[in-house]
N, C-alpha and C positions, 0 to 999 in steps of 0.2 A: 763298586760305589762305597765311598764312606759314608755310614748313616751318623757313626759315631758324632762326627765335621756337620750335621744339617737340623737344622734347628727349623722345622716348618713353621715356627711363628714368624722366625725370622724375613725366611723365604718369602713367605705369601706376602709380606708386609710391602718388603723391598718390591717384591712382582708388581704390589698393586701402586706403589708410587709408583714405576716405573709405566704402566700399563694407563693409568687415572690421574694424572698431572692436572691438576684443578687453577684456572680453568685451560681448558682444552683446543686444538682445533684437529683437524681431518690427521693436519701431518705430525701434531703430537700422536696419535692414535697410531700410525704406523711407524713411529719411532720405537714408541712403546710394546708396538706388537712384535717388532723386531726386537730390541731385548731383551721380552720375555720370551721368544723361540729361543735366545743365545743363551738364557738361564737355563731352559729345559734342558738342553742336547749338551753344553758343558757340565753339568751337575750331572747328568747319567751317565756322559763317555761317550758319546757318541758324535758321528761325524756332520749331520742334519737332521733338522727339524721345518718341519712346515704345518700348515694350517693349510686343512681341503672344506670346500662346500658340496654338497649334494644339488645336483639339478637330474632330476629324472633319472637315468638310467647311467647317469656319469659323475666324476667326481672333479670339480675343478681344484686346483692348488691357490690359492690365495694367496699365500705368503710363506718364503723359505729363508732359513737363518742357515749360514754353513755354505760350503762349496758344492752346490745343488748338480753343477754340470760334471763332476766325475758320477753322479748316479742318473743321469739323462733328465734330470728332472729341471721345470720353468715355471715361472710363476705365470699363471693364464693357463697350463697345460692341463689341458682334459682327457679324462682316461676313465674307462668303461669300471663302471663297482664290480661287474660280474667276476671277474677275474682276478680281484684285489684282496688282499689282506685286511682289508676295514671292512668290506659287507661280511666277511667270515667273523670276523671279532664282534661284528654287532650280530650276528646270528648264534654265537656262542658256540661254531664249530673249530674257532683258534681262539688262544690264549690270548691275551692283550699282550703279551711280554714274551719275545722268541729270544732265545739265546743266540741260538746257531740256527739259521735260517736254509740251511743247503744242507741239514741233518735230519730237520724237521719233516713227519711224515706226509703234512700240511702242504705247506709252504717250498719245499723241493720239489713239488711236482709242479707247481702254477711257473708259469711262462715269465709271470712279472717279477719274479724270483732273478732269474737270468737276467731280462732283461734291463734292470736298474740295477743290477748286481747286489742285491740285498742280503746283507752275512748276520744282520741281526736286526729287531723290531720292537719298538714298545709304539700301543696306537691305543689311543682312549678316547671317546665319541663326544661331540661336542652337541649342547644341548639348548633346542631353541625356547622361545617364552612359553611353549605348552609341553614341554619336557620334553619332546620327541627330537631323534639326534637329527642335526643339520648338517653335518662336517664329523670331519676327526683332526685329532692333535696327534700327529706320529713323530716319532725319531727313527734314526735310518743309521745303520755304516756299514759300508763293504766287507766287515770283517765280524768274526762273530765274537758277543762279548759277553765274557762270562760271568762281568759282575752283574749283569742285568737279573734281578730276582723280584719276589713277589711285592715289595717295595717300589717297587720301577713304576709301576702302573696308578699306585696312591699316589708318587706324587704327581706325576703327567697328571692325574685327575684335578688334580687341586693346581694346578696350572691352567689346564684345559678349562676349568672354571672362569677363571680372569678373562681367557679369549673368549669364553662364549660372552660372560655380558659386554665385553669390546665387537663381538661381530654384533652385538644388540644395539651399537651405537650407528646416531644417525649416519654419517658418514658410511659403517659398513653398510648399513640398510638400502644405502642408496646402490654402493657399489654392488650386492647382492640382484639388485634391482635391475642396473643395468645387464648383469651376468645372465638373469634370465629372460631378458629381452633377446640377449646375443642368442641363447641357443633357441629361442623361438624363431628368429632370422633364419638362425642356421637352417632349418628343421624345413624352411619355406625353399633358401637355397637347395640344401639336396636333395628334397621332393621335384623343384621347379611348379610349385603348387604356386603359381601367380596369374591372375585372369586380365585377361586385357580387354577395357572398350575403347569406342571410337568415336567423338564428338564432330558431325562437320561441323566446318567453319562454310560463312556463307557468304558473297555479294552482296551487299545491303539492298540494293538500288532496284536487284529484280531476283534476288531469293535464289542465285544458281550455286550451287553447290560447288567449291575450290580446294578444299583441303579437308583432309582428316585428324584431329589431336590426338594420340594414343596415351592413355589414361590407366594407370594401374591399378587395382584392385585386389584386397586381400580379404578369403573369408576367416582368415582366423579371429573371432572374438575378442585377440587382445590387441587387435589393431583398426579400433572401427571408420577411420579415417587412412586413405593412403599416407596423410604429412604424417599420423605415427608410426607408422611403420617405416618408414625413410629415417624420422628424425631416431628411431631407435636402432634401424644399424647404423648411422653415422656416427652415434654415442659409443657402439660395440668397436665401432672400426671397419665395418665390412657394409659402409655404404656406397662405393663403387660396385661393388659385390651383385648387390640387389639390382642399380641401376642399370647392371649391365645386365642382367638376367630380362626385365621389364624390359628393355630397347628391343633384346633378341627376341622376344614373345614377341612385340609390337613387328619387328621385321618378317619376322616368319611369315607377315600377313600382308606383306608387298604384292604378293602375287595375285590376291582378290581384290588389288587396286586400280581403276583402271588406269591407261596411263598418264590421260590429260590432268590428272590430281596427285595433290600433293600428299605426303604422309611426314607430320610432323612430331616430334622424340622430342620428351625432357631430358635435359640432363643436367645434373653440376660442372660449377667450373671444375671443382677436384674432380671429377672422371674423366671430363673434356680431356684433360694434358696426358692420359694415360693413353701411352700408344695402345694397348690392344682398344682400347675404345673409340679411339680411333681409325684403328685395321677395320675394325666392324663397322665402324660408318662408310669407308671409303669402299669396301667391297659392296654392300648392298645401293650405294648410289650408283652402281654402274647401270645404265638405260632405268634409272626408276627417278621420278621425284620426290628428294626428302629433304626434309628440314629438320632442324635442331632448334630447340625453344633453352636458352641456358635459364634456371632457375637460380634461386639463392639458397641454396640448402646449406651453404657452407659459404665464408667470406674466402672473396681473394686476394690474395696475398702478393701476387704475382703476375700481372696483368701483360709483360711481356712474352711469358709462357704462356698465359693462354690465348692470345692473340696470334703467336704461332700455330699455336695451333687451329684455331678459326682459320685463319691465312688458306692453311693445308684444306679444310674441310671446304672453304668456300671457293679453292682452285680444282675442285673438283665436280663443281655444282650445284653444293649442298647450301641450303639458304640458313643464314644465320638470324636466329631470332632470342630477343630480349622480352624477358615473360614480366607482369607485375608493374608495365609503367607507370610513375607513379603515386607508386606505395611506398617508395623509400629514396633515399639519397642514393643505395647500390645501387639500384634500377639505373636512376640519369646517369651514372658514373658509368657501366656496363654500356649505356646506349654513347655515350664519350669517347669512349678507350677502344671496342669492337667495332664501330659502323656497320649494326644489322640490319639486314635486307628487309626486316621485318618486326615493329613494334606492338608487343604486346599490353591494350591497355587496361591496367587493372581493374577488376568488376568493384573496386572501394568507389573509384572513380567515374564507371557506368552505372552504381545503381543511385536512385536519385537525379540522375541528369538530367531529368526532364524538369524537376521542379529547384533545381540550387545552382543559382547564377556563379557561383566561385568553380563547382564543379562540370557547368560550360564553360567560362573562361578556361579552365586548365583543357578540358577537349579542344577547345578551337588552338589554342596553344601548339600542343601536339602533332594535332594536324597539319598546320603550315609547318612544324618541325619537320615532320617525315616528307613532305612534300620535296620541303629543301636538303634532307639528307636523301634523298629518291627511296626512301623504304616505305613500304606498307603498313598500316596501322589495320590494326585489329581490336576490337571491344570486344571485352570476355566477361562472360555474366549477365546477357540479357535478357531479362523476365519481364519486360511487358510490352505493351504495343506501344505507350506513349516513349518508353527510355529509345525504341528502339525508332520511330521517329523523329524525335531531336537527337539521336546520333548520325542520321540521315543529313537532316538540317545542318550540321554541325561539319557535313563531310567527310564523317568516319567512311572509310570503303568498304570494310568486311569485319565481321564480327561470330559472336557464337552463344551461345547461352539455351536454357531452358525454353524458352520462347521459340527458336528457331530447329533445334532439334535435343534434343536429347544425347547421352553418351548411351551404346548400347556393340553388340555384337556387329562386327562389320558388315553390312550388305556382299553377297559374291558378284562380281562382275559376269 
């Protein structure tokens, strides 16, 4: 390294136009943050630089400058701190700054040495708004390099500065946010830590019990609603993931069903089209009654592909139902494009029905809709005696809600 050639006023200056472009938005912020990686790992010699965050007991990568895939490394990739050269650097049993990495008494022995091929290292801690470090700033090359000296690590730090108040920006904050939503998902995934209840659905007309909803439940604290927990792996990416775990719990419990009843699955259209979610449907319908209820957890894009797919699922006996009638434009569009055997209508629309003439008109509506598409109508959300007599009136057929039973553990046959 030439210190002779580096002028840190200069540096930092340049870093923070490049890093602080006033005003700003999300993707100046990661234009900037790329930059400023390709100023760090250029000025030391080195072959990459990335940006990690800390979640728990892992470190993710946030952002890499340099040709990341000759050292196996991906931006998203998560990797245990136990084993890493950054909880040793923050523990101050390794240096910040390794020359030769495969010499070192250190760092020759760990595993992650080999396996990312690392020939040399500078890594300096990245520090959040209460000082305590969140991440590190490292550079990385296959080969080891000798200019790297006790200079390497001041300025990485004085770099690593810019990106901590850039991960302080709302945009990272957000993405930080979602990060730790994903590995709280994860955490549900590899446990299979998800509880399942069971709402009947009932007859109006004389209260006999027809069907079961399967209804997902999470006790982890930062999901005090099922739609957050859905809506937060969907953000992660691993909301087919969840959904498919939640059907498998709900099917596991086929067998405590008797036969003449139905057992009814949420699902998105994005999981719908995924053939193994589909393998799973079509296996557990064999001698059982199930249904599918599609929800809106994600818009469709693609309405011939899922349609094929319904096609498939309803050539095998599985009843296809549309949740939320109602509540939105996808709803009617959904009950348009699939022809479900079974409409669901939304509790906006049942509660109040007893006393607001707009929201009997749209039930009588309905009603003769499903009559003349020959599907069934169902009222979701019924909490009291009077709603659930003028849906009587009204010719609703079967419905569910607080009123008629509760969600809870499923009865054994």
């Amino acid at each position: 390294m030439n210190l002779a050639r580096w002028d840190p006023a200069v540096e930092s200056t340049e870093a923070t136009a490049l890093v602080f472009p006033r005003p700003r938005t999300a993707a100046d912020d990661e234009v900037g943050l790329q930059r400023v990686l390709k100023l760090a790992r250029t000025h030391l010699g080195m072959e990459v630089a990335f940006v990690s965050e800390f979640h728990g007991d892992d470190y993710v990568i946030r952002a890499i400058s340099g040709d990341a895939s000759t050292m196996n490394l991906a931006v998203d990739q998560s990797m245990s701190l136990a084993g890493s050269f950054c909880v040793r650097v923050l523990a101050g049993t390794l240096p910040p700054v390794v020359a030769e990495a495969r010499r070192h008494p250190v760092t020759r022995e760990l595993a992650v040495t080999q396996e990312h091929g690392v020939g040399s290292y500078v890594g300096v801690p990245l520090l959040g708004p209460t000082g305590k470090p969140v991440g590190m700033l490292c550079c990385l090359s296959r080969g080891a390099n000798p200019n790297l000296d006790a200079q390497s690590p001041r300025f990485l730090q004085l770099i690593g500065e810019l990106v901590s108040d850039h991960l302080r920006s709302p945009g990272a904050l957000a993405r930080t946010a979602v990060l730790g939503e994903a590995a709280q998902i994860r955490s549900v995934l590899d446990s299979g830590q998800i509880r399942m209840v069971f709402q009947p659905v009932k007859r109006l007309e004389d209260d006999v019990l027809v069907a079961y909803e399967a209804l997902a439940r999470f006790d982890d604290p930062a999901f005090p609603t099922p739609a957050h927990a859905f809506a937060a792996a969907a953000r992660a990416g691993i909301g087919v993931e969840l959904e498919m775990l939640a059907v498998q719990r709900a099917l596991d419990q086929l067998v405590d069903i008797p036969d003449h009843l139905y057992l009814g699955v949420n699902l998105s259209a994005e999981a719908l089209v995924v053939p193994a979610v589909q393998d799973m449907l079509l296996q557990a319908a064999l001698g059982n009654n199930l249904g599918i209820e599609i929800t809106e957890h994600t818009e469709v894009h693609d309405y011939t592909e899922l349609t094929a797919a319904t096609d498939i699922l309803r050539s095998a006996g599985i009843q296809i139902g549309v949740d939320d009638a109602g509540a939105g434009y996808a709803s009617f569009r959904h009950i348009l494009k699939l022809r479900p055997t079974v409409i669901k209508l939304d509790l906006e629309i049942v509660r109040d029905v007893d006393t607001d003439p707009v929201r009997q008109a749209l039930t009588r509506s309905l009603v003769s809709f499903a009559a003349e598409a020959d599907a069934v109508l169902v009222a979701e959300g019924i909490e009291t005696e009077t709603e659930l007599m003028t849906l009587r009136a009204l010719g609703v057929g079967f419905g569910q809600g607080f009123l008629l039973a509760r969600p809870g553990p499923l009865p054994l046959s």
